[in-house]
N, C-alpha and C positions, 0 to 999 in steps of 0.2 A: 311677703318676705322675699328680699332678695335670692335669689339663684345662688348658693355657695362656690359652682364652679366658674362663677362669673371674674373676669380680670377685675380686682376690687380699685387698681390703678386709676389717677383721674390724668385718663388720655387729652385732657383740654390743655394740660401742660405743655404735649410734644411740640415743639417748632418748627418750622419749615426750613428745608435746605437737605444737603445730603446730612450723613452722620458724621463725615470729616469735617465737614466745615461747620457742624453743628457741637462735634467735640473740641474745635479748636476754639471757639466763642465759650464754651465751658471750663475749659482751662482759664479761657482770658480772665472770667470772672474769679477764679479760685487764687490765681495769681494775683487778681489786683485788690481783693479780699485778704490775703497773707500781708500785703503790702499796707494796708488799712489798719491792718491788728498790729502789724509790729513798730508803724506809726503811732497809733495810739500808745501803744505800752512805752517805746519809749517817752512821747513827753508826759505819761503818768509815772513813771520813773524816775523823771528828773526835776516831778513836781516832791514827788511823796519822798523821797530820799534826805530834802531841804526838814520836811518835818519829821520822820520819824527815824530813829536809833536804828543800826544794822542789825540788830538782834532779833527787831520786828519782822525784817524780810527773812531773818534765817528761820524763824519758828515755823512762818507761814513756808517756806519755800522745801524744809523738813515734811511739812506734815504733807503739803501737797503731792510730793515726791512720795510719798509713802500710800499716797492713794492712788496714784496712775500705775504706779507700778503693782501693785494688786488687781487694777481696773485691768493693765495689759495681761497680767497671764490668764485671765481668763476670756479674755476676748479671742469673740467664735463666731465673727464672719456672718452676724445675721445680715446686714442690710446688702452685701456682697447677695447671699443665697437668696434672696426674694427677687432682686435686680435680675441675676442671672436667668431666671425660672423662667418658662415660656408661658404660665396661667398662671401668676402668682393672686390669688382668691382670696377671699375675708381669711381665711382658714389661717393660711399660709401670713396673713400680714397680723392677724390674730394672736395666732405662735410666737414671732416674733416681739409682736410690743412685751409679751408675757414671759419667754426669757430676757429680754432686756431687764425687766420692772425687777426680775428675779435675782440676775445677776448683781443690779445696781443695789440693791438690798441684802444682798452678801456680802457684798465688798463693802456698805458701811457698816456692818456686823462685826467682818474682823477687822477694820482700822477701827471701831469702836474697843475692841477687846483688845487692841497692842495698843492705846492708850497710855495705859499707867503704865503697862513693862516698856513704851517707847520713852514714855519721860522719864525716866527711872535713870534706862541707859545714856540718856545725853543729860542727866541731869538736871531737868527744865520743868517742874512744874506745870507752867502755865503752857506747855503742848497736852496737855492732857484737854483743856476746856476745847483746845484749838481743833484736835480732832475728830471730839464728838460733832463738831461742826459742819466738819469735813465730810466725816462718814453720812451726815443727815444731808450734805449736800449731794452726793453719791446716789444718793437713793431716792431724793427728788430728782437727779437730772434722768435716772432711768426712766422717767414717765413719761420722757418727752411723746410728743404722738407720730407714732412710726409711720403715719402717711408720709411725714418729710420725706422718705425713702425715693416718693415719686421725683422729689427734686433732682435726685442723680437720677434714677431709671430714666426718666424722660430728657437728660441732659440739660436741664432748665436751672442751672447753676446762679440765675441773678437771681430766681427765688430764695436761694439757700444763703444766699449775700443779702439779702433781706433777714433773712430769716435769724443772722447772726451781729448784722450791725448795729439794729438799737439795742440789743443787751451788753453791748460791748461799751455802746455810749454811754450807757444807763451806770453801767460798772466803773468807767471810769470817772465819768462826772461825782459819784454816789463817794467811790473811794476816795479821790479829793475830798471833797467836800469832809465829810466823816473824819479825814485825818488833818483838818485844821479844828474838826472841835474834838476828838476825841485822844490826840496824840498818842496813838498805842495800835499796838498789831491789828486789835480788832478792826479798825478799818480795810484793811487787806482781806482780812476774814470776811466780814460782810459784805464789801466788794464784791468776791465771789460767788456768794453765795445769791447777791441780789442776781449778778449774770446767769446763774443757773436757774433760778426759780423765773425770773423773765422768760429766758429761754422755751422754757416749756412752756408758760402762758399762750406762747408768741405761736409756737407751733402750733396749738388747736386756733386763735385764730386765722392763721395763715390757710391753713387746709382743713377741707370742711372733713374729714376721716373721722370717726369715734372708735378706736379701738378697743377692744373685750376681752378678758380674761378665759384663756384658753390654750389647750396645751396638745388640743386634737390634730396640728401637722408637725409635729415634732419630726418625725421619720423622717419627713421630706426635707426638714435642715441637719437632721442631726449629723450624717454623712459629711456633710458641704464642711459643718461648721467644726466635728471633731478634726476632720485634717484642716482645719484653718487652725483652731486650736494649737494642733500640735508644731504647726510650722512658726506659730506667733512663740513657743515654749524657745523652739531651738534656737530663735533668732535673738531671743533676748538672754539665754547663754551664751551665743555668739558673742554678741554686746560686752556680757559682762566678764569675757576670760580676759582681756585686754586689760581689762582694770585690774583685775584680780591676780595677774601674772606681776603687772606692774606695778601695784601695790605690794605685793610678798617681795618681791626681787629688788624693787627700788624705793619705795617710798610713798605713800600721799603725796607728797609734793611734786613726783614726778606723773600719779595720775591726774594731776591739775594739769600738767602743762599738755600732757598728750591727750587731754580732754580738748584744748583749748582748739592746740593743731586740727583735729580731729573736726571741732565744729566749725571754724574756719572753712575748711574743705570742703565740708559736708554743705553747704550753702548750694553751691549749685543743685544739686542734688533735691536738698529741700524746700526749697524755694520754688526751684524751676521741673525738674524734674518730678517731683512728687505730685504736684498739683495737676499736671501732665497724665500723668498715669491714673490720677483718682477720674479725671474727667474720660480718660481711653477705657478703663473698667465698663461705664458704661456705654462706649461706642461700640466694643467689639461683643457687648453685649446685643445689644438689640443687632450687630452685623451675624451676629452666631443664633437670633431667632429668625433671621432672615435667609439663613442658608448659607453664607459666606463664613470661612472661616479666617478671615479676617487679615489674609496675607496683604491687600494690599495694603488693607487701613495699617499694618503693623510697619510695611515699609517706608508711606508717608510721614506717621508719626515720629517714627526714628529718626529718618532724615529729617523734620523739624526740631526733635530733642538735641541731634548733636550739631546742628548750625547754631544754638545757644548755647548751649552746657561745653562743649570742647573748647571753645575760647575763654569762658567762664573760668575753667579749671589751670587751663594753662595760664590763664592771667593772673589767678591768686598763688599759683608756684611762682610766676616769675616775680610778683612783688611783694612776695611772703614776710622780706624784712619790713620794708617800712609800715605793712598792714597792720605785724605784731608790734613793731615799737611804737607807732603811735596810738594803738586801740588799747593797747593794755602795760605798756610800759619796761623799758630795758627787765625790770625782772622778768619777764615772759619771754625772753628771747632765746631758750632754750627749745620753742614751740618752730623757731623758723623753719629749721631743719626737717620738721616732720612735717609743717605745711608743703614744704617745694616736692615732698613724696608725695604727699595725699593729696595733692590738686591733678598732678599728671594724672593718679592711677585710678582717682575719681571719675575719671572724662568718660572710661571706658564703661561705665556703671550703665549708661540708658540702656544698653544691650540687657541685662539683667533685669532693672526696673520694668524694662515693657514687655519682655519674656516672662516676669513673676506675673505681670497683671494677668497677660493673655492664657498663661497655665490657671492662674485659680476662676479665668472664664470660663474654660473649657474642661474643668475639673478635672484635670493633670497633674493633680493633687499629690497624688503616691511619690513620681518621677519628682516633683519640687519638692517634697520633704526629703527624700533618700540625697537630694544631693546638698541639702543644706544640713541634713546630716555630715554627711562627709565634709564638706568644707570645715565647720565647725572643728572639728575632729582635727583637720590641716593647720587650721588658725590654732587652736591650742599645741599641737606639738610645734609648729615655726616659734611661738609664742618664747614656747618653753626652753628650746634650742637658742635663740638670737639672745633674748633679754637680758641674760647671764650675761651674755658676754657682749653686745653693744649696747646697751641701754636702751634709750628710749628711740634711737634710730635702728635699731634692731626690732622695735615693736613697729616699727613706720614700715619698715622691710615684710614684715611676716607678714602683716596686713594689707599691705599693698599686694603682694603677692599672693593669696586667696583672693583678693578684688575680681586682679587677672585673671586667673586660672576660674573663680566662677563665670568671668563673662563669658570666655570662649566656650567653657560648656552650655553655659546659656543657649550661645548663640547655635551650636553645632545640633542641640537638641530643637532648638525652634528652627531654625532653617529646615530640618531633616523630616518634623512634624508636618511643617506650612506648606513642605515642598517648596522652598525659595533658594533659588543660586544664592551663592555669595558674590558674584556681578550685581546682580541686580542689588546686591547691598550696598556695597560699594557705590556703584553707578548713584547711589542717592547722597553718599558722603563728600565723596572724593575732593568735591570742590573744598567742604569747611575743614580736610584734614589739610589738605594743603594752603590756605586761607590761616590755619593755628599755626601753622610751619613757618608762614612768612613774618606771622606776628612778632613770633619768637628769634625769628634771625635778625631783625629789626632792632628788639629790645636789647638783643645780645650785644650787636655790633654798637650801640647808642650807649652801651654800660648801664643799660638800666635794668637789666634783668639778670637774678641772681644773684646778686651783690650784698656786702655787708655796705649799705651807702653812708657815708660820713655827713657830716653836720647835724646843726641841730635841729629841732621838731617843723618849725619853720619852714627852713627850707628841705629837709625832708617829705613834708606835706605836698612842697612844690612841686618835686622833683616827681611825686607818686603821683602826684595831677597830671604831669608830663606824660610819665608812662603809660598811663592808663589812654590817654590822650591820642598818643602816639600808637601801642597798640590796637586800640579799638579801630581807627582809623587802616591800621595798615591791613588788619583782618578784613572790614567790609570791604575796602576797595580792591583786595585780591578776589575774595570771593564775589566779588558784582561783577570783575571784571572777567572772571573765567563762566559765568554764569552766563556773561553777554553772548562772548565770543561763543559759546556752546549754543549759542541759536536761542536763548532762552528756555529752556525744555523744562518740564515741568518738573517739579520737585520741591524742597523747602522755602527755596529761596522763592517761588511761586507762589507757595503757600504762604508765607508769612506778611510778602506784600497784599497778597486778597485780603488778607485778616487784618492789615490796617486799613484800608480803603475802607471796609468794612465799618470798622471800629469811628473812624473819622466820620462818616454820613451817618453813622449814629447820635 
């Protein structure tokens, strides 16, 4: 019998290289993974649209919605706390599969049981069949085999991009398919349900792990995973005052459009930023079993997040009209004005995002809840102040402003934790803020930033081709060139060229 206290981890995973250069190769994959999934969906989108009735996506996109959001308030940070752990043992990855299994079998319990009171309230019958479906898929996906875990612990991210692309093919080819003979929701339904049930297959063959039912290291997550809990509670009241404000005060229609704004913006962020941080999770993981508490890896990461994501943001504010008039149509156009807010105030978010990761590394758990307490707390009273009386650019305002005001706290508590100047911060930005600075005075003076642009879709299209053209351009070559003349010194722009050279001999 194995050794209980033995690391139950399969070390044949780890990589060679540092942890930086081994998190950046991590990220690469989860990026080009997001990029994969949101490819396929859309041309499964714009196959499945041609055959089946809108009422199919809205049933299925109801009931799904009504599972995730049940799945999020209960989510409690296992694979986080085993990753973290310095001896995480059978014991320890034991626990884990077994509140997962448990949790996923809750949550299809009660989307089982708001069934018939959910079809009732929207009137829909046939969400009743949809969500027993739903909830039984909930609780097979909890079985997955939580060795996957080693896929992030060890940074071995193209495993996990394995791990998720043939169920994805499998779903879309299946869902096709299915809704040329069966013309009805059910395709969409069993789509998903084939990807999850794959899913899990895929797992126990991918990694040789057999996990066991067992509840004997509970202690040792319970801690981690109640303040991950409680922070995942606050955030999605965070989320939901905005709606809720702006629904009482203005209308549905106007939480569509600052939905729209909102996700617009939020692009950088989750695309690039997010995938970012899931991969730095586990670098400053293994840098904090190794004795570092991970200042420098926090200043390099940074300085790569904001040589992407600062132009990112400033680039969807500056060409916030024609993004919205062409993506979604003159009725949307009420969305600009909250895009050209939420793209600046976005920029500032990596400070936050890589401070949130590296506090729930180092279980600073307390000090991130107390302050997304407060914020919350901010965000609803600006909320409730602005709405009244500017509308939805008073929700753009309240919320930009908590952005701000959390990043600096972010920042002033992780500098002060790390022991890191603010030089030393700067010394890693300085180039891409000024590099976004040039973008923007560029676009300014060319009339293409900002602007309500006249003509029609055509040359609108043109013109957005131009700017994007024009700023992308004006951004690297300010920042190559101040890079230059700085002797070359090490930094992001360091960084990002090693990770293609890299990528390219691959």
């Amino acid at each position: 019998m194995a050794d209980p206290t033995t690391d139950a981890g399969l070390r044949s995973l780890a990589r060679e290289g540092s942890v930086l250069a081994r998190t950046a190769r991590g990220a690469g994959w989860i990026v080009g993974w997001r990029f994969i999934n949101r490819a396929l969906g859309l041309v499964s989108t714009l196959i499945l649209v041609r055959l089946l009735v809108p009422s199919a996506f809205g049933i299925v996109a109801l009931s799904m919605n009504l599972m995730q959001s049940i799945a999020q308030l209960s989510e409690a940070g296992i694979e986080g706390a085993i990753i973290r752990d310095e001896n995480p043992d059978r014991e320890l990855y034991d626990t884990g599969f077994t509140i997962n299994a448990i949790r996923g079998l809750l949550t299809g319990i009660v989307v089982a049981a708001l069934a018939i009171p959910i079809s009732r309230f929207f009137d829909n019958p046939a969400m009743v069949d949809v969500l027993y479906v739903v909830a039984a898929g909930s609780a097979i996906s909890a079985l997955e085999n939580i060795g996957v875990v080693d896929f992030r612990r060890f940074i071995a991210f193209d495993k996990e991009f394995q791990l998720k692309l043939f169920p994805r093919l499998l779903s879309v080819v299946s869902g096709i398919g299915l809704a040329f003979w069966l013309r009805s929701y059910w395709a969409l339904v069993d789509a998903i349900l084939i990807n999850q049930i794959a899913t899990v297959i895929i797992s126990y063959l991918i990694h040789p792990y057999r996990p066991r039912l067992t509840l004997t290291g509970w202690r040792r997550i319970s801690g981690y995973s109640v303040m991950i809990w409680l922070i995942t509670l606050v955030g999605v009241a965070q989320g939901a005052a905005s709606n809720v404000v702006i629904g009482r005060v203005s209308g549905t229609g106007d939480v569509g459009i600052y939905g729209v704004g909102a996700e617009i913006a939020g692009l950088p962020s989750s695309e690039l930023i997010g995938p970012l941080c899931r991969a730095a999770f586990s670098g400053f993981s293994e840098a904090k079993q190794g004795g570092d508490n991970g200042a420098t890896m926090m200043l390099r990461m940074l300085g790569l997040m904001a040589l992407i994501t600062v132009p990112a943001g400033f680039g969807l504010s500056l060409i916030a009209y024609p993004i919205v008039k062409l993506g979604f149509g003159k009725e949307w156009l009420g969305a600009v004005p909250l895009l050209e807010i939420f793209g600046i105030a976005t920029t500032v978010t990596i400070f936050g995002s890589i401070a949130s990761t590296l506090f729930a590394v180092q279980a600073w758990l307390k000090a991130s809840l107390k302050l997304n307490v407060a914020l919350m707390l901010l965000r609803l009273a600006l909320l409730v102040a602005l709405v009244p009386r500017y509308g939805l650019i008073g929700a753009a305002i309240a919320v930009s402003i908590v952005d701000v005001v959390s990043q600096i706290v972010y920042f002033l508590v992780m500098t002060r934790r790390l022991q890191v100047s603010v030089a030393a911060i700067f010394a890693r930005i300085w180039r891409t803020l000024i590099g976004a600075g040039a973008m923007t005075a560029v676009l300014m003076l060319s009339d293409l930033g900002w602007g309500h642009w006249a003509g029609r879709d055509p040359v609108l299209a043109w013109h957005m081709v131009g700017a994007i053209a024009l700023g992308a351009g004006s951004y690297v070559a300010t920042v190559l060139f101040l890079w230059l003349a700085s002797g070359r010194p090490d930094g992001a722009e360091a960084d990002l060229i090693l990770t293609v050279q890299r990528f390219r001999r691959r």
